[in-house]
C-alpha positions as CSV (number, residue, x, y, z in Angstrom):
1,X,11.2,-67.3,63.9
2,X,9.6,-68.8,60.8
3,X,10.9,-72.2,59.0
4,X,12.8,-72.6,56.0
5,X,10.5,-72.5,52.9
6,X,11.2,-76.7,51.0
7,X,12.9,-75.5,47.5
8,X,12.6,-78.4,45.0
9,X,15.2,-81.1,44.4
10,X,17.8,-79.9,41.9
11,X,18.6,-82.2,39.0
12,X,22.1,-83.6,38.5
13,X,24.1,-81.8,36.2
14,X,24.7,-84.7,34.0
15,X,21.1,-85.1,33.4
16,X,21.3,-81.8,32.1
17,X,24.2,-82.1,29.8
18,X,22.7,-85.2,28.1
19,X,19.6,-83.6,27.0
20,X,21.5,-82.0,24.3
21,X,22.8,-84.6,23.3
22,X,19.3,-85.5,22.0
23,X,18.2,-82.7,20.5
24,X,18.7,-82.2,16.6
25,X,19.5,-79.3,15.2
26,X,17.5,-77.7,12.1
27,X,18.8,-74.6,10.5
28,X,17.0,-72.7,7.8
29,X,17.1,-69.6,6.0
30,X,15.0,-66.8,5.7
31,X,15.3,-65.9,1.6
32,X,13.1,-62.2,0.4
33,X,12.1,-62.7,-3.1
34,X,12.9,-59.1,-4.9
35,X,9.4,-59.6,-7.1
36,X,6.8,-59.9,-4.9
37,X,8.5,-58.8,-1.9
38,X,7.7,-62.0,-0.2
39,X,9.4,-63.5,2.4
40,X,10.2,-67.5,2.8
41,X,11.7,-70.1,4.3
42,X,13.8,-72.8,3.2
43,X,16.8,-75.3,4.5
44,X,19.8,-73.7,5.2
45,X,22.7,-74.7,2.3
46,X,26.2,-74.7,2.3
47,X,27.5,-71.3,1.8
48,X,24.8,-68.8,3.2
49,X,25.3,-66.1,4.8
50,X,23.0,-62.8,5.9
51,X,22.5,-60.4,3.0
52,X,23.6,-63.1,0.4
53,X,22.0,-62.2,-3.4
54,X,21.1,-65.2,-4.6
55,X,20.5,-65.5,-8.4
56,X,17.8,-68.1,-10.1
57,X,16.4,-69.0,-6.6
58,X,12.7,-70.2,-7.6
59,X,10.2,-67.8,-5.0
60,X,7.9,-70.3,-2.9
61,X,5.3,-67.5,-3.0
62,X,5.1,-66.2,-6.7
63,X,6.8,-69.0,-8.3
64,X,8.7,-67.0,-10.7
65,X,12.6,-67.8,-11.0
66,X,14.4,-64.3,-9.7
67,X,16.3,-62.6,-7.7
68,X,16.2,-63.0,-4.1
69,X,18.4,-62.0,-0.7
70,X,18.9,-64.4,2.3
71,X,18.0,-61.6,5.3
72,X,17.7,-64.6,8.1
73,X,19.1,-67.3,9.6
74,X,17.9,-69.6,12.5
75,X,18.2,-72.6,13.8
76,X,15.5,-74.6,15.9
77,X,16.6,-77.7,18.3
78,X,14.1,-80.6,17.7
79,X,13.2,-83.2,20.1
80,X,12.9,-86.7,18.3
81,X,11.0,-88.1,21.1
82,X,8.6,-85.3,20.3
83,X,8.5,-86.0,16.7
84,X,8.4,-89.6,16.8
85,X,5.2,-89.3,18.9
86,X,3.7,-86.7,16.4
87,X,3.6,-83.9,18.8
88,X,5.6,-81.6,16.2
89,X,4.0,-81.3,13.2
């Protein structure tokens, strides 16, 4: 018969489980300016929530002071290793 194909060494499980620990977490909101129709990004704040109308939010695209509606929200896990050694912008 024919041998055994060699799998790869598993890591420990604690390795795993640490590597979150190291991550940072970054979560933003995605805010559609009613003006131009635009879409943006900007640092999640305290208190928003999907479909949110927001009133006075300065648009990033047009620059006008309007009406806008949070339609996103995301977060993105950041390596610092990776940032302290400029691999993310």
């Amino acid at each position: 018969m024919s041998e055994e194909p060699e799998l790869p060494p598993l890591p420990a499980i604690g390795d795993i489980l640490d590597r979150k620990d190291r991550f940072i977490q970054k979560v933003y909101s995605v805010v559609n300016c009613k003006d131009c129709k635009k879409e943006y990004t900007r640092e999640f704040k305290k208190g928003d929530y999907t479909f949110k109308e927001i009133e006075n939010e300065k648009c990033q695209e047009c620059e006008k002071t309007t009406k806008a509606m949070i339609t996103e929200i995301y977060s993105e896990w950041i390596d610092p290793k990776k940032v302290k050694d400029n691999i993310i912008p």
